[in-house]
N, C-alpha and C positions, 0 to 999 in steps of 0.2 A: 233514582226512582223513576219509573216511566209514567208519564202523565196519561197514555192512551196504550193499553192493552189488550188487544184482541187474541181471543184462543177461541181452536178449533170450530171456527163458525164456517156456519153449513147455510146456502139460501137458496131460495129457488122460487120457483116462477111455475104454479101447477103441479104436472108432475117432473117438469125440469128440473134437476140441481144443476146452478151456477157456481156457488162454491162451495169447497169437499173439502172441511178440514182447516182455512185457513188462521192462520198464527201472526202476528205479525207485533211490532212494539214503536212506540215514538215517545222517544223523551222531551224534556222540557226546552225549547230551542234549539233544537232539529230538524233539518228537511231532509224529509225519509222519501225516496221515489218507491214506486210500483210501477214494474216495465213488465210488456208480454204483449201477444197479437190480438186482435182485435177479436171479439169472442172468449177473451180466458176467463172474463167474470170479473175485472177492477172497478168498471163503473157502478156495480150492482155489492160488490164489497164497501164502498165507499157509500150507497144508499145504505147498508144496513149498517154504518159505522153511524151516520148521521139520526138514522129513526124511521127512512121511507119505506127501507124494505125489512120488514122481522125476520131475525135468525131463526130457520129451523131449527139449531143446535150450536154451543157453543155459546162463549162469554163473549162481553164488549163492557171493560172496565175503564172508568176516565177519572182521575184525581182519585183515586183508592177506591170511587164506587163503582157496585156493578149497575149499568145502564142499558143492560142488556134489555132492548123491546121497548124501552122508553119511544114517545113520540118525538117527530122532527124539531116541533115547538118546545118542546123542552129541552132536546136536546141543546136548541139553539140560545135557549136563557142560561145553561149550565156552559156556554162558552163552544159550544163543536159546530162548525160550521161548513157548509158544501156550497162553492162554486161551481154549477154543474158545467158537465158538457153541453156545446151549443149557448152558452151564456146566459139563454132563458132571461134575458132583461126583460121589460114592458115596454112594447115598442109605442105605445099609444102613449103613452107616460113622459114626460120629460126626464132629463137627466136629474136635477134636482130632486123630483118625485121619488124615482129611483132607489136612490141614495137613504130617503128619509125610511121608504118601506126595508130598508136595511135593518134600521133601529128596532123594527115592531116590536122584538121582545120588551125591549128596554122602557123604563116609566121618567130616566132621568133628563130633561127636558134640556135643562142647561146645558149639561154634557153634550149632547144631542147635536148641539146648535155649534158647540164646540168644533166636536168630530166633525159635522158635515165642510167648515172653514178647512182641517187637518187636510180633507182625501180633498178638499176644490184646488188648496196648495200643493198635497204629496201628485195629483196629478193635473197639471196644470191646464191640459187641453180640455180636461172637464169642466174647468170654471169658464172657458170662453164658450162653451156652452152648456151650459148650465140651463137655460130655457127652451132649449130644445129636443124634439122629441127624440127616446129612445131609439127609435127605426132611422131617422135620420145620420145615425151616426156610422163611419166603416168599422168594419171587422176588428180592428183594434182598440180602436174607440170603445166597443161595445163590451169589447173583452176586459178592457179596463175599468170600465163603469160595473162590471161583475163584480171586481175584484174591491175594486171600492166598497160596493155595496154590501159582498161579504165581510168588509171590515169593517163599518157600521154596526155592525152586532158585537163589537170587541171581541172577537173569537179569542179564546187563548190555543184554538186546533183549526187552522184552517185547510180545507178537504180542496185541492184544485185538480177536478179531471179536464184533461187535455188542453190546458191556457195557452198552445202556440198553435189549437189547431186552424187551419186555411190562414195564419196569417204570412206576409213575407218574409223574409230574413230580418230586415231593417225591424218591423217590430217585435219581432222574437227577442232580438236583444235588448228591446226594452221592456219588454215583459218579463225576460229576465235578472235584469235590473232591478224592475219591483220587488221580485220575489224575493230574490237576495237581500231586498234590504224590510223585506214586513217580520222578519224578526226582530232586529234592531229598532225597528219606530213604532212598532205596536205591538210586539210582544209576544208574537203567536206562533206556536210551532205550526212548521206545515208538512202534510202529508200528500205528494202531489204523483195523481197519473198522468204517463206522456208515452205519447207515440213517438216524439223527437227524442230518440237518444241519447243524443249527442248535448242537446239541451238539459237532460233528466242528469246526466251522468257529473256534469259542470256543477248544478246546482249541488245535489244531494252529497251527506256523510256519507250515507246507507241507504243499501236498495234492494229489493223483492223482488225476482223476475215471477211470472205465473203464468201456470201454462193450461189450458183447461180445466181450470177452477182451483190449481192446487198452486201451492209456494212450492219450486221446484230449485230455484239456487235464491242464500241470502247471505249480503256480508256488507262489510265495507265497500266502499266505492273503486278504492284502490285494488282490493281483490278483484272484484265481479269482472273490472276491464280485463284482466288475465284471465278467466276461465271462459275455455272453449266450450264451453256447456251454454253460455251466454252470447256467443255469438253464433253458435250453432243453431239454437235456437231461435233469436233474435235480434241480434245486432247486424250479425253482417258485414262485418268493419269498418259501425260505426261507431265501434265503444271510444276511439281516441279522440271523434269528434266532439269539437265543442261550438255552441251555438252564439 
């Protein structure tokens, strides 16, 4: 059974349509990519997966119900979560800070105090600093402190657009690392957009490419590297890379 089902959702911006139609599905411990060039509509499918942006048309179904047009707050207590683009941390804020305004949903205190020990351990360069501010920290750092702090919410769907973007190689493969393993330690499927291919391709079962607003090839991971339609498009030959 698929935990998050999206059909034929339609969104837009005025009189823009961003997206025309899209379909897409993630099961229960699965990391599903969505690949395509920049403009085809993944960041703004992934806000209205979450609650920021309302579907003009179309369903958005999570654990059997429809949560179609629900808000982002709700969304985020019924477990769906968004890592945005650009990391959007509180650069005024300490890391600690951070981390806590993860929980917001959440009322269980204890737990709370739990999880925050879990993500100072799962990532360890957060706890050495831990009292320092947001803005202080590099591009990885801060990426990480994203990620952390979308898992403070116990997501069981966490939403990650672009988690390698501007950083170097060396942290890409720890970013990749994490990812790989926040099914395993926290339980949450993830549904991630990536500009690095080569990265989206390693990670994921399954993957969407999209192309101006629309799902235009979807399969397995091991198919998509073989069709020329996905590197005609957008690989470019780097479907065999991996990051």
């Amino acid at each position: 059974m698929n935990l998050l089902a999206v059909s034929d959702v339609v969104t837009g911006y005025g009189p823009t349509i961003v997206n025309r139609g899209v379909s897409l599905t993630l099961a229960k411990g699965e990391i599903v990519t969505i690949l395509g060039p920049n403009g085809a509509g993944k960041s703004t499918l992934l806000k209205a997966i979450v609650g920021l942006v309302k579907p003009r048309a179309g369903s958005i179904v999570f654990d059997g119900d429809d949560v179609t047009g629900l808000s982002a707050d709700i969304m985020a207590t019924r477990g769906v979560v968004l890592v945005p683009e650009g990391r959007k941390i509180f650069v005024d804020m300490t890391v600690e800070e951070n981390l806590r305004l993860g929980a917001y949903p959440r009322r269980d205190d204890d737990a709370i105090e739990a999880d925050l020990a879990t993500m100072l351990a799962f990532f360890p360069i957060l706890a050495t600093k831990q009292r320092d501010k947001g803005g202080s920290l590099s591009g990885g750092q801060q990426q990480m402190l994203a990620i952390a702090r979308g898992l403070m919410a116990r997501p069981r769907v966490l939403l990650l657009d672009e988690p390698s973007l501007g950083l170097s190689p060396l942290l890409v493969k720890e970013i990749k690392a994490i990812i790989l393993d926040i099914g395993e330690r926290f339980g949450a499927s993830v549904l991630l957009v990536e500009q690095n291919a080569g990265l989206a391709l390693s990670l994921a079962s399954r993957g969407y490419l999209m192309q101006n607003g629309r799902i235009v090839v979807s399969g397995p991971i091991a198919e998509l590297r073989d069709m020329s339609l996905m590197r005609d498009l957008y690989l470019g030959g780097v479907a065999g890379a991996a990051s």
